[in-house]
C-alpha positions as CSV (number, residue, x, y, z in Angstrom):
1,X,49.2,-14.4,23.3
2,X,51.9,-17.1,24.2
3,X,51.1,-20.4,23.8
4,X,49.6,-22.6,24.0
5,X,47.5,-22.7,27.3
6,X,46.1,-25.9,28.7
7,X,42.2,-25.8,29.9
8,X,39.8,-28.5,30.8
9,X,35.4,-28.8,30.9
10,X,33.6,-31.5,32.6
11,X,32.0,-33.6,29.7
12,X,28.7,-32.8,31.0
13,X,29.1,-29.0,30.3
14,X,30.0,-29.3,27.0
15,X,26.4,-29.1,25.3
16,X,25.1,-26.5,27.5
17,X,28.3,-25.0,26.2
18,X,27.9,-25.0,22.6
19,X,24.3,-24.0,22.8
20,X,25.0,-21.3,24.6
21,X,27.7,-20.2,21.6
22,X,24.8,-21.4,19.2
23,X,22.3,-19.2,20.8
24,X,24.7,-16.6,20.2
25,X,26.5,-17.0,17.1
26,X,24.4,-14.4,14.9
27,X,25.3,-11.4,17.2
28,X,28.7,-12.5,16.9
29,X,31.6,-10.3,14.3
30,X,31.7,-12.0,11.5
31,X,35.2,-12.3,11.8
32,X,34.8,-14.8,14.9
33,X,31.8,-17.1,13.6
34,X,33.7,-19.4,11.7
35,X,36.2,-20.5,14.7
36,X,32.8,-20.8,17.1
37,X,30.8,-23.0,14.3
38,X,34.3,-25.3,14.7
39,X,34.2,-24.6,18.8
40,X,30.4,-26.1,18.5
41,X,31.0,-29.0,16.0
42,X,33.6,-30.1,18.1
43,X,31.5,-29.6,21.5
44,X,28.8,-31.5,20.3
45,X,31.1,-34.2,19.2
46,X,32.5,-34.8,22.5
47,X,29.1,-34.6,24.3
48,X,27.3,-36.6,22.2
49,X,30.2,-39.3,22.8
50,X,30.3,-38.5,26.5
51,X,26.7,-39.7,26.0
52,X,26.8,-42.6,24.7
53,X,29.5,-43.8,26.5
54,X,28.6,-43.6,30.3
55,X,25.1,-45.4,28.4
56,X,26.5,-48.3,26.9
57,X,30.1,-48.6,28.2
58,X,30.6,-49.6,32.1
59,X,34.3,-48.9,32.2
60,X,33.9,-45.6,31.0
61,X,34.8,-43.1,33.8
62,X,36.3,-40.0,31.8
63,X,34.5,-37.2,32.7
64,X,36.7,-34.2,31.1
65,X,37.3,-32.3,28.5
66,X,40.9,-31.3,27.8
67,X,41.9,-28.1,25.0
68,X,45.0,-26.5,24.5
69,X,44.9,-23.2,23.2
70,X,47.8,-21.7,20.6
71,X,47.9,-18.7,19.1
């Protein structure tokens, strides 16, 4: 694969998104589970931020997710 390659997820997809990976993760190869345990740390991360923010912060607008991709 060339590199790396730019995606975006709205911030409010990103938990459904990991738990959908979580739900998932022991039917997974082996070889992949590490790299979607770090794909679902990191998704949580930004959603429970996401969270918090459009709670407690009134400026707060951003509403995406952006990833690059390298391989």
């Amino acid at each position: 694969m060339d590199g790396p390659h730019i995606g975006t997820l709205p911030l409010a997809k990103a938990k459904p998104m990991a738990d959908a990976y979580r739900a998932v993760l022991d039917r997974m190869n082996e070889d992949f589970r590490y790299d979607v345990r770090e794909v679902i740390e990191k998704l949580d991360f930004e959603h429970k931020e996401w969270e918090y923010a459009t709670k407690n912060i009134d400026w707060y607008t951003q509403d995406t997710l952006f990833f690059s991709i390298t391989g």
